[in-house]
ROMI-422562 format. One record per atom (N, C-alpha, C, O): y, x, z. Coordinates in steps of 0.1 Angstrom, whole numbers, plus 2048, in hexadecimal, padded with zeros to 3 digits. Layout:
% residues N
YXZ
...
//
This chain:
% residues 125
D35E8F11E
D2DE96126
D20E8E129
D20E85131
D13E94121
D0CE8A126
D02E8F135
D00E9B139
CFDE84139
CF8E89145
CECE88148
CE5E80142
CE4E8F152
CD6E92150
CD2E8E15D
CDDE8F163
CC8E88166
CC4E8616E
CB2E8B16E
CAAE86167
CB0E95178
CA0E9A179
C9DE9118D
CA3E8A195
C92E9818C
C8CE97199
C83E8C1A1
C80E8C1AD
C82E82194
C7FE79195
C6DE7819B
C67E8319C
C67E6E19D
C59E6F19C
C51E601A8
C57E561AC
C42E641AB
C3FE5A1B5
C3AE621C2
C32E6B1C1
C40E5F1CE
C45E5E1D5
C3CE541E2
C3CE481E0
C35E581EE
C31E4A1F4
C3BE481FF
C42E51203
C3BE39204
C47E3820C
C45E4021B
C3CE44223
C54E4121B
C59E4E223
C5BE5B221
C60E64228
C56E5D215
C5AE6820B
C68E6A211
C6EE6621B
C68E77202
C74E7C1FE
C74E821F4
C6AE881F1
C83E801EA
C80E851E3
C92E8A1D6
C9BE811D3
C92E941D3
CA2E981D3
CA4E951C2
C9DE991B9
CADE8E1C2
CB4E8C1B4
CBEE931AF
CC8E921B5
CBFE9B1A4
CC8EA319C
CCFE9F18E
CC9E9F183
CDCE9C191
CE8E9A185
CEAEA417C
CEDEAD183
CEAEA7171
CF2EB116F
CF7EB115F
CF1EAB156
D01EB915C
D03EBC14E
D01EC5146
D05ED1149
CF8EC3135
CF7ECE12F
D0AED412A
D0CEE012B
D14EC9125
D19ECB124
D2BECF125
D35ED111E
D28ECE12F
D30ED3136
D35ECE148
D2FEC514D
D42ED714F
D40ED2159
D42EC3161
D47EB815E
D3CEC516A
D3DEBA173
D45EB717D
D46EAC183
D4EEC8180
D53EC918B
D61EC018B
D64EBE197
D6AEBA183
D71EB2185
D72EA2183
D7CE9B180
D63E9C185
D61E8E183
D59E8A18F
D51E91194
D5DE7D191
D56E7519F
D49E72198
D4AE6B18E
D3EE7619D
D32E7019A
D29E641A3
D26E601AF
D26E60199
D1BE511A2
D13E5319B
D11E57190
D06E4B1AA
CF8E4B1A5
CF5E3A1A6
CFAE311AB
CEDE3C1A2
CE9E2919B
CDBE28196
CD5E31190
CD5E1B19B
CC7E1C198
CC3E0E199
CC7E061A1
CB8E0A18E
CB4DFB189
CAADFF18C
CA5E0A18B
CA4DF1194
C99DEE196
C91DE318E
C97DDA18A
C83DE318D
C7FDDC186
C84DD0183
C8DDCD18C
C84DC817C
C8FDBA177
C98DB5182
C97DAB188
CA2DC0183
CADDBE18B
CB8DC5185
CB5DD0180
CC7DC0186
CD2DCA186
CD3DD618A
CCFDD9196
CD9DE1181
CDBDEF186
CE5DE9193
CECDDF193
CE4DF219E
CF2DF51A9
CF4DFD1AD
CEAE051AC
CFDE031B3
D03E0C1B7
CFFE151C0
D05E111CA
CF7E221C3
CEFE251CD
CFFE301D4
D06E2E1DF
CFFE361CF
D0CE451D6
D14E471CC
D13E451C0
D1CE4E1D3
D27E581CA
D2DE5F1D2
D31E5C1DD
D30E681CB
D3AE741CF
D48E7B1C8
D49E7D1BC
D51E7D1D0
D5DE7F1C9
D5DE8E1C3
D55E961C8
D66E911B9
D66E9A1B3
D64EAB1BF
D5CEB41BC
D6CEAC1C8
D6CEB31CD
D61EB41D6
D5FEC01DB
D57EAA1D9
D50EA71E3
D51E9F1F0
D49E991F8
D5DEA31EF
D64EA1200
D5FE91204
D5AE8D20F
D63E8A1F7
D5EE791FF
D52E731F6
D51E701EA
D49E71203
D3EE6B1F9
D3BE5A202
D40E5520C
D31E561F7
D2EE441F8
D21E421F7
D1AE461ED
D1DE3A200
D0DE36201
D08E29200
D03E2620B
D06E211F9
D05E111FE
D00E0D209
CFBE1720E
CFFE0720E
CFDE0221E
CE7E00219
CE0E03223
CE2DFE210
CD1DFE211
CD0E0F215
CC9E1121F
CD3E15211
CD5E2520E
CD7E2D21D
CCEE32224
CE5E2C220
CE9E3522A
CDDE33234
CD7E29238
CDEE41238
CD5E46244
CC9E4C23D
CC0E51244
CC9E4A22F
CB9E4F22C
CC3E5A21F
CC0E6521D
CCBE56219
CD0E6020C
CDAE6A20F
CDEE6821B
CDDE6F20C
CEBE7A20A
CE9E7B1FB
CE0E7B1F3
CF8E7B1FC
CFCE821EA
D07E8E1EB
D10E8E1F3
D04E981E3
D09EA51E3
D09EA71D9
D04E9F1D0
D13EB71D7
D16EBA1C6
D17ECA1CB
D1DECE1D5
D11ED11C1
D15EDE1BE
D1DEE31B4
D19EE11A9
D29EE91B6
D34EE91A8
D2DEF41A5
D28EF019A
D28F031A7
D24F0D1A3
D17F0C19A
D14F16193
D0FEFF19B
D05EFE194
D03EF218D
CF9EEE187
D0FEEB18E
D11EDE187
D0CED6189
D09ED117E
D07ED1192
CFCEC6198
D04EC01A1
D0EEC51A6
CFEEB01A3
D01EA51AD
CF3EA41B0
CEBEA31A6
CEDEA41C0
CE0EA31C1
CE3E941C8
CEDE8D1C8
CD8E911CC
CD7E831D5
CC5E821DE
CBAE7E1DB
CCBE891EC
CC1E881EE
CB9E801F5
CBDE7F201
CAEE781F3
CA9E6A1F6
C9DE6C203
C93E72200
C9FE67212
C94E6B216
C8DE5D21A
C92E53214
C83E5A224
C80E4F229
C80E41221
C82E35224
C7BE4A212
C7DE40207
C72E33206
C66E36205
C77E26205
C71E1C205
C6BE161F6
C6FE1A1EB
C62E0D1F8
C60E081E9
C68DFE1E4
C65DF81DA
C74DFB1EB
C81DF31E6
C85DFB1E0
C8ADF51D6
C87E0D1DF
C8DE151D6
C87E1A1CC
C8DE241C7
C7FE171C8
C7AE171B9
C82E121B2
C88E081B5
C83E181A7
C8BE16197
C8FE1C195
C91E2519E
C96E20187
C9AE25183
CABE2F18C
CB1E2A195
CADE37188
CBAE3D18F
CC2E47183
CBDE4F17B
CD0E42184
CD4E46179
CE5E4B17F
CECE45188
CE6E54179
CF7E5D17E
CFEE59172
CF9E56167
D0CE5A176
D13E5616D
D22E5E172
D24E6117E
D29E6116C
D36E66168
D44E5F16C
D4BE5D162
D49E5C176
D54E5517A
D60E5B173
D65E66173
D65E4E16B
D71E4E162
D7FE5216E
D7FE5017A
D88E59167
D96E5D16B
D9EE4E170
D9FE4416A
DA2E53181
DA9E49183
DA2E4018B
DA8E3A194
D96E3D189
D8FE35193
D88E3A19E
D85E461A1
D85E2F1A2
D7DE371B4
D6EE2F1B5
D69E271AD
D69E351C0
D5AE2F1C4
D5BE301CF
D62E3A1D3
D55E261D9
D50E191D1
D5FE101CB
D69E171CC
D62E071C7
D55E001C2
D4EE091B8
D52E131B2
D3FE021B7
D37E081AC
D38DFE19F
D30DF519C
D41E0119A
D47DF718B
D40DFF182
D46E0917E
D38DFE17E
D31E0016F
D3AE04166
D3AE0F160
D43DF9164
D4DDFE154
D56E0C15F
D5CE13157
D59E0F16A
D5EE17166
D5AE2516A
D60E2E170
D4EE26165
D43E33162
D3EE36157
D35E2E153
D41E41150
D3DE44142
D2DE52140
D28E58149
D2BE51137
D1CE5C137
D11E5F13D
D0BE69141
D0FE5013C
D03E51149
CF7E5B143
CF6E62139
CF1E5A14C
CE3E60147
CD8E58142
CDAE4C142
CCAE5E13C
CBFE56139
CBAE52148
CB3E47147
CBAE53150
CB8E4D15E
CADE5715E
CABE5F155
CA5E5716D
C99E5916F
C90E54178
C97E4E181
C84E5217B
C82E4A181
C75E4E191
C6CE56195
C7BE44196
C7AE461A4
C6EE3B1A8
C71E2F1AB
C5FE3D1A9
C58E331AD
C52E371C4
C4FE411C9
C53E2D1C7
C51E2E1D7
C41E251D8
C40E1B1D2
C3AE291DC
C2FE271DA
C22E271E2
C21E341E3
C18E231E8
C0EE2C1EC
BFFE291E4
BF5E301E6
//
């Protein structure tokens, strides 16, 4: 399943601005999705996730209070929506597919498959 990320763009700080997961092929409704995002010459990390059902989601501690992450099963989307966005959140942001059997956080890389081409997120004025 590969995965698509839109909604990307620039942004000045304190913006907002909503991010969309989704699949051309096929559903999404039974996998934990995480969102992830590299910033200029730094490690990707772990921004949110959400469990299959929705019911439990995760925010990294830079994040909470300014993001929510949500999913619509009827339209196949994981959004993420970013407000009071700073220029520490620039970079890249990228969804990915949480493997059977594991949980989030932690945000373990290996055990997330299909990521997307990422999209990117500049904070700016």
């Amino acid at each position: 399943l590969q995965l698509v990320e839109s909604g990307g763009g620039l942004v000045q700080p304190g913006g907002s601005l909503r991010l969309s997961c989704t699949s051309l092929e096929g559903t999404l409704r039974y996998s934990l999705i995480g969102w992830f995002r590299q910033a200029p010459g730094k490690a990707r990390e772990g921004v949110a996730c959400i469990s299959s059902s929705g019911a439990r989601t995760d925010l990294t501690d830079s994040v909470q209070g300014r993001f929510t992450v949500s999913r619509d099963h009827t339209k196949n989307t994981i959004d993420l929506q970013m407000n009071r966005l700073d220029p520490d959140d620039t970079g890249t942001y990228y969804c990915a597919r949480g493997l059977a059997s594991y949980t989030c956080p932690p945000y373990d890389e290996s055990t997330f498959a299909d990521w997307g081409q990422g999209t990117q997120v500049t904070v700016s004025s």
